[in-house]
C-alpha positions, 0 to 999 in steps of 0.5 A: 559520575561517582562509582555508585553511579556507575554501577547503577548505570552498568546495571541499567544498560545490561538490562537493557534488550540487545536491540537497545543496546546495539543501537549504532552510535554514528552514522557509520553505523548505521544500517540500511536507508543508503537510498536517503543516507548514503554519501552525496543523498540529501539527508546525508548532506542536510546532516553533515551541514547541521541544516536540519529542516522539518522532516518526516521519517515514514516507514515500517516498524525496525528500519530505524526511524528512532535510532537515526532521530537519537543521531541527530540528537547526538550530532546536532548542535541544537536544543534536541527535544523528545515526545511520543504522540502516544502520550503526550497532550495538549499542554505538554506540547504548548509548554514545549513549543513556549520553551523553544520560543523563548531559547531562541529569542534569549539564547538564540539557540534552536530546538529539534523537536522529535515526536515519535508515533506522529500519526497518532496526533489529532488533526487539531494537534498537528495544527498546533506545531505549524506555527512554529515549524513555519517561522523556524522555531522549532524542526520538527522530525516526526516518525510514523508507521502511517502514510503521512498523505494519508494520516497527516495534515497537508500543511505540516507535509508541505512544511517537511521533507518526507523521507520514506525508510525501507525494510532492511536488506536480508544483507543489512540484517546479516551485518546487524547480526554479525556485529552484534555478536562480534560486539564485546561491549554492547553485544554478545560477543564476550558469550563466545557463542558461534552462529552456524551460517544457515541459522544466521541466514533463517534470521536474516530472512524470516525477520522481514526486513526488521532490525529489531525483531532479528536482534531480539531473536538472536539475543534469545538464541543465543543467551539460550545455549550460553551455557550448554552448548554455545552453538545455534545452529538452525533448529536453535534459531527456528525455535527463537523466532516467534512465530512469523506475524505478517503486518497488517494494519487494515487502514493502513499501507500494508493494506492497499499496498498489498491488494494493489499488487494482487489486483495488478497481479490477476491484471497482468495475467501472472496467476503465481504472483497472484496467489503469493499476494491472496496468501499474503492477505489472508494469513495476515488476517484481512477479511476474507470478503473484502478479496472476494469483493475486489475479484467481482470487481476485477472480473468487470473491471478488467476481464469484461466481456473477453470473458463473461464467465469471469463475472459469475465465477467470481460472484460464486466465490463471493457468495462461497466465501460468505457461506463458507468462510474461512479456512476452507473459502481459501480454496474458492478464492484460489479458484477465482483468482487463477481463473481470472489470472488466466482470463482474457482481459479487456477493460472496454465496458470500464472505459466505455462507461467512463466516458459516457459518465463524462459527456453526461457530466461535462457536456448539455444533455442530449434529448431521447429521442422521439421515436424512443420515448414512452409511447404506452399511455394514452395521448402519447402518440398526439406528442409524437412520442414512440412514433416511427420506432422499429421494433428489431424483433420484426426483422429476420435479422433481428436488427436494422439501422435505427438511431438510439442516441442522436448522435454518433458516438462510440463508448464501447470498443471492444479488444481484439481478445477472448469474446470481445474479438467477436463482439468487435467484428459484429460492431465494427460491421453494425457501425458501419451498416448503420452509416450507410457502408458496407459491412467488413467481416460479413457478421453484421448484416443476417444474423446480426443481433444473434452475433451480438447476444450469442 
């Protein structure tokens, strides 16, 4: 390389964000996915042997899914090609897949083909690398954002090992950090700029487990007192963090992943948990009635008949939150959410017509039974339909031992939780009435069906 050169590079690398910068140059450096890279893990061991088989890297933005791809591409000893899927068509990829095959068969020399935003390929895209990723020709690795069950075409998973990279450790970031601003070379350590400990901690924590966003924030605090007074303390810090953005991709895991939790949080009966994973939701901008259609279901699903006033609790924070919208129907969907948090819970009347759903579709359909069929119409009785229905109404009780199905079945058995304790006495009582025993608790014979309803 001449001396121009030189500086010319010199100039090109200082330009350069201190994230790109920092970029670790082995894998001893590199931060964080000790779950998949640390000694003894699979892809340690696949790296180590240079057996680079089609892999997939999937995770969220900042983990590293790039900077270990340029790894590979530093350590293998194979042809190491690069595209993005955001850019790159049709033609570009044949002629790279055409390049691949003719190295090998002249060269005997193999190609890793990185292709980053993977997810962002079209199905018949993706269709088009599955003949070389089977016969060996190229390894592909390919990052993505996206779920790859979800996003990409099932025979290029079953061709790849699917490695899932997590949020950095608020430690990770620390290190990242530290070894940024020790760095005389690529970082900013020749600046003689000192972090206060609680300003390298803010960083840390409010980067969400992203490398890059915490390098950047730094770079900015940092650059900015490099001439006054070469201190960031808290205050720096705060101001050289961007305004905390929570990822949200309505198609995509943050999404589901998130309403899950919120689901399973009210399920669990944790109104705390709850609350955090509504917030969550809402300030990263998901539609607010999506929530409130998933608390009316919540409130069927699983609180059911231990608490009937769930289901009209949350139906009015529906119709709130669509006549009020947002900020202000954070407050009804709070109010729904604690309550049904705090509720009983049952997800008996869910069970119940799941099962009754599978008889109807597995098994022969049972006949209605006469005496239950029509009998208001002329002629019906000359058919024997409505004949020797009792109608309960007629009873002091309101109810007495008729057949409505056929045969016995039980769908519906009610928890011994909020309102359906009392429901499970009165059926346990009726079931038994209705096959000739004796009623247990005593509530099911006078004043049956006013148990019942009531």
């Amino acid at each position: 390389m001449s001396l121009f050169e030189a500086a010319e590079q010199q100039n090109r690398d200082s330009a350069r964000p201190l994230a790109a910068r920092m970029r670790p140059r082995t894998l001893e450096e590199f931060c964080g996915q000790q779950h998949i890279l640390g000694e003894g893990r699979l892809l340690r061991r696949m790296l180590s042997a240079d057996r680079i088989g089609s892999m997939i890297f999937y995770g969220p933005p900042g983990t590293g899914k790039t900077t270990l791809a340029e790894l590979i591409a530093r350590q293998t000893r194979r042809r190491f090609e690069r595209l993005n899927a955001t850019t790159a068509g049709v033609k570009e990829v044949r002629e790279l897949l055409q390049a691949a095959t003719d190295r090998l068969s002249v060269a005997g020399t193999q190609t890793v083909l990185f292709i980053d935003e993977l997810h962002r390929f079209s199905r018949s895209q993706q269709d088009i690398l599955l003949p070389d990723v089977e016969s060996g020709v190229i390894s592909l690795i390919g990052a993505t954002t996206a779920n790859p069950f979800f996003s990409l075409v099932a025979p290029l998973i079953s061709r790849s090992q699917v490695f899932e990279f997590r949020e950095l450790t608020q430690e990770d970031l620390r290190q990242l950090l530290l070894r940024a601003l020790t760095d005389t070379t690529r970082g900013l350590g020749g600046l003689g700029v000192q972090v206060d400990e609680a300003a390298l901690q803010f960083l840390a924590t409010l980067s969400d487990g992203d490398g890059r966003r915490a390098l950047t924030a730094l770079e900015i605090a940092v650059l900015s007192v490099a001439r006054t007074t070469k201190v960031v303390d808290l205050s720096v810090a705060e101001e050289s963090m961007q305004k905390r953005v929570v990822r949200f991709d309505p198609g995509g895991d943050d999404h589901y992943d998130v309403a899950s939790a919120f689901i399973k949080s009210i399920r669990g009966s944790d109104p705390d948990a709850a609350l955090y994973w509504l917030a969550r939701m809402l300030e990263s901008g998901e539609d607010p009635r999506f929530v409130a259609r998933r608390l009316v279901i919540a409130a069927s699903e699983d609180i059911g008949n231990a608490d009937p006033q769930g289901l009209p609790l949350a139906m009015a924070a529906f119709q709130a939150t669509e006549t009020i919208g947002m900020p202000e129907c954070r407050i009804n969907l709070a109010q729904a959410t604690t309550y049904l948090a705090c509720a009983p819970k049952s997800n008996a009347a869910y069970v119940g017509i799941d099962r009754a759903l599978s008889d109807v579709r597995q098994q022969s359909v049972l006949p209605v039974p006469m005496h239950l069929r029509d009998g208001h119409y002329a002629g019906a009785e000359r058919l024997g339909h409505g004949v020797g229905y009792q109608y309960p109404h007629d009873t002091a009780t309101g109810w007495l031992p008729q057949d409505y199905l056929g045969v016995e079945k039980v769908y519906y058995e009610p928890v011994d939780r909020g309102r359906e304790s009392h429901f499970r006495r009165k059926l346990d009582d009726l079931r038994r009435l209705r096959r000739g025993e004796s009623p247990v608790s005593g509530e099911g014979g006078g004043g049956a069906g006013e148990g019942v309803s009531g």
